[in-house]
C-alpha positions in Angstrom: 145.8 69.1 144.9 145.9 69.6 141.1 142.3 70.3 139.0 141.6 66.9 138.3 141.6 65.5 141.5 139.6 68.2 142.6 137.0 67.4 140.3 137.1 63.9 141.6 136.9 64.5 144.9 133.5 67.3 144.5 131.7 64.0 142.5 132.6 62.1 145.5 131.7 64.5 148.0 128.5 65.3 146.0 127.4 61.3 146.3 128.1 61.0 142.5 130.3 57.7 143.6 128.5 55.0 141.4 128.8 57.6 138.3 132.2 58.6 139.2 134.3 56.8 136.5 132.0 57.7 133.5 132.2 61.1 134.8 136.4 60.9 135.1 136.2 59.7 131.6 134.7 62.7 130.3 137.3 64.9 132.1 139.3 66.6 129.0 142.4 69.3 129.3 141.8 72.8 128.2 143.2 75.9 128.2 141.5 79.3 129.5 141.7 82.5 127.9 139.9 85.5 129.8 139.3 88.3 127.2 139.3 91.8 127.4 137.7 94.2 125.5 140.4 96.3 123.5 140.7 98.6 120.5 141.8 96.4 117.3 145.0 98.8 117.2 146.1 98.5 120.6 147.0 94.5 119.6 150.3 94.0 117.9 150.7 92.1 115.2 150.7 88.5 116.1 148.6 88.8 119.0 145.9 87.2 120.9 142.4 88.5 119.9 138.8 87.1 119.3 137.0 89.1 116.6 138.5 92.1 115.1 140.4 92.4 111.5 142.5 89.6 110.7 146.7 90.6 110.7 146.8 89.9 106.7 147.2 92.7 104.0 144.0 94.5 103.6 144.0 93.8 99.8 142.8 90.0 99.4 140.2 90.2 96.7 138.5 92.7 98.4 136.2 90.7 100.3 135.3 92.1 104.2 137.6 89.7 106.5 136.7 89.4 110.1 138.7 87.4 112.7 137.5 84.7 114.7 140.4 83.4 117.6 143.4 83.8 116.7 145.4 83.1 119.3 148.9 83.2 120.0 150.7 80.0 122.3 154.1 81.9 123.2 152.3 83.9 125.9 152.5 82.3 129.1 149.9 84.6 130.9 147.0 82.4 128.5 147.9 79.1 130.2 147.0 78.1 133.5 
């Protein structure tokens, strides 16, 4: 039994019935990344990370860059 009929089945089982289809309609797709906390030199260039220094050239107007996700779709172990 995939996710979503999980889901459906624990609002039925939970007596959610007469809510049930507003509650399937809010149902989206994601995709789950579980952290871990690292040093930023241990990523590789084109990595996954949250947070950190960006992977840019250190000399853009000088301004203090910080990274917010950046993360990378080719690595198979980030989807399930």
């Amino acid at each position: 039994m995939g996710k979503r009929e999980q889901i459906v089945q624990l609002i039925h089982d939970s007596g959610l019935g007469r809510i049930k289809h507003t509650l399937v309609n809010l149902l989206v797709d994601s995709i789950r990344a579980k952290p871990e906390i690292c040093n930023d030199e241990e990523i590789l260039i084109g990595e996954s990370k949250l947070g950190g220094r960006p992977d840019v050239p250190t000399n853009l107007g000088g301004l203090p860059l910080r990274t917010i996700p950046s993360i990378s779709l080719l690595k198979k172990k980030l989807i399930q």
